[in-house]
N, C-alpha and C positions, 0 to 999 in steps of 0.2 A: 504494500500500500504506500503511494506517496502521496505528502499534504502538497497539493497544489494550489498557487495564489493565481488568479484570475485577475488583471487590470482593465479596466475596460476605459480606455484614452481617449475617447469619445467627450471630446468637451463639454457637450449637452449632453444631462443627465437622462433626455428624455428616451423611454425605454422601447420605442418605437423605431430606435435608430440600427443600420444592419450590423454593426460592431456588438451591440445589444444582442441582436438574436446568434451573431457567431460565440459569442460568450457562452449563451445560457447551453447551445448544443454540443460546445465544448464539455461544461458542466452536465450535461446528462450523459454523455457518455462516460467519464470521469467516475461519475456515483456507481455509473452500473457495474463499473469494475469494480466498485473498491474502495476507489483514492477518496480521500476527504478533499472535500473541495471549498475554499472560501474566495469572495468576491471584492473586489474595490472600483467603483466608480471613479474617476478622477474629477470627470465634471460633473461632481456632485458638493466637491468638496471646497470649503472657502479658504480662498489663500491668495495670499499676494505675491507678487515678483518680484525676487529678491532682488538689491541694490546696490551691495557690498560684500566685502570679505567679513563685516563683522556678522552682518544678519545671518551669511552660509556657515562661519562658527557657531553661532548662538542655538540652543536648544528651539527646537521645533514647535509648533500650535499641538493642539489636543489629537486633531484628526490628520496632523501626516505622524506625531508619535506612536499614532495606532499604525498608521500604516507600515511604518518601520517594523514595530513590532510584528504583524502579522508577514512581510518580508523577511524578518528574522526566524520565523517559524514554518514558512516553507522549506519544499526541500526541491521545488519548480514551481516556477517564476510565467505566465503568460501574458503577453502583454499585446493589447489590441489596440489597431488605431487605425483612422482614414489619414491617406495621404493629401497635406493644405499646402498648396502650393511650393510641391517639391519635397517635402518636410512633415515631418509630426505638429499635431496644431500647436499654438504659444500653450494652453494651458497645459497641455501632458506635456510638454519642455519644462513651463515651471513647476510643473508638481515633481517632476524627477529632481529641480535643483533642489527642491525644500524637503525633499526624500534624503537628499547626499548631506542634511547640514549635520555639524556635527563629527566629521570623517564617516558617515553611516557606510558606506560603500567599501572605501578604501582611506588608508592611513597615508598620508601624505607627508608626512615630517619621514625624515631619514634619521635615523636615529643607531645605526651601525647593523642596521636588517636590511632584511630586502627591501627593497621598495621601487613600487608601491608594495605595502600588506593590503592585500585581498582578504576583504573581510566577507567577499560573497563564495568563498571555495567551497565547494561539497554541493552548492547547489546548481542545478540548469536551466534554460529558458526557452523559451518560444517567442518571438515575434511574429504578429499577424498583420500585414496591409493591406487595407482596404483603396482599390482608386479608378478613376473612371477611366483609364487608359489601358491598354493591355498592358497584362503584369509582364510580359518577354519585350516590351516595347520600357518599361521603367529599367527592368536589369540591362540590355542591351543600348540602348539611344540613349538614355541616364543615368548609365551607371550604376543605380540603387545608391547613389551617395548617403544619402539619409539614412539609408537603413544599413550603410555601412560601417556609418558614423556613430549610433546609436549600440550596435551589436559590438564594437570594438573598444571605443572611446566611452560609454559607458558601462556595459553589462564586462565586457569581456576582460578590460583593466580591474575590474572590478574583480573576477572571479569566476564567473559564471562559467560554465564549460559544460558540458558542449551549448553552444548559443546556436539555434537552431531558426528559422523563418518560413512563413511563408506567403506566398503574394497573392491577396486575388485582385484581377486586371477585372473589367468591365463590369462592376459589382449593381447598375441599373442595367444589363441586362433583364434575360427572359428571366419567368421566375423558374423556370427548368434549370436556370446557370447558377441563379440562387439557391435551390435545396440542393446541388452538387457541391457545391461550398457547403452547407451547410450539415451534410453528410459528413463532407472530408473533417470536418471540425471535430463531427460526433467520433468519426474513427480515432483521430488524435485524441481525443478524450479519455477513448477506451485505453489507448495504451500509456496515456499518461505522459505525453511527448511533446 
């Protein structure tokens, strides 16, 4: 059984959104195995963008110390998000920065260790991209920067291992394109990946 943490990067917390239903079929399949499975909305949650090195030191609000907390007690990490021009939208950006305060991620002082310390080691992740352009047209013509940047520059210096993704391209497609996604979701759920 592994405890899997669900993020759902969807600025709007409204649950009508499709990042919303790849979550929940993620989460049934997840339960049908086994895994305990917990949730985090991100745009649900109130917080501001950070400003400074002191605020990114400073102890965290109420609701990203839970999040932390509930990040501490995964053992994989899912993180869901539509692609905003080119990128992860501003709020899942600032809720990861107000996630990292603190050293949460990684230890940054070098102090005669390695460094960075990987405070995220033992556990794994998934990213999921939501976007209206074919997802072999973002890896290919685009590079996937964004999501290369996010898998390396945050999860991966971080710890995470293996960091895994994956893309769905034309998500206002037929709804036959959406319950295929929405399958492949349940299948990763079943196995916890």
């Amino acid at each position: 059984m592994t405890n899997i943490l669900l993020i759902n990067g969807h600025p709007d917390p409204d649950p009508g959104h499709f990042c919303a239903a790849l979550c929940e079929a993620y989460a049934s399949g997840a339960r049908e195995a086994g895994h305990q499975v917990s949730r985090l909305d991100a745009g649900a949650i109130e917080l501001e963008f950070l400003k400074n090195q002191a605020e990114f030191s400073s102890a965290p609000s109420g609701a990203v110390a839970e999040a932390q907390a509930a990040v501490s007690a995964a053992d994989h990490l899912v993180l869901i998000y539509p692609l905003w021009l080119g990128t992860m939208p501003a709020k899942l950006k600032a809720f990861l920065e107000q996630l990292g305060r603190q050293n949460f991620f990684l230890e940054t002082v070098k102090d005669g260790g390695r460094w960075p310390a990987q405070k995220m080691k033992g556990k794994s992740a998934r990213i999921v991209v939501t976007m209206g352009m074919p997802g072999l047209a973002y890896r290919l013509v685009f590079g996937g920067h964004s999501l290369k940047a996010l898998e390396k520059g945050i999860l991966g210096i971080s710890g995470f291992k293996p960091v895994r993704d994956t893309v769905f391209g034309m998500v206002e497609g037929s709804a036959e394109r959406r319950a295929s996604m929405l399958e492949k979701m349940t299948t990763l759920g079943r196995k916890g990946a």
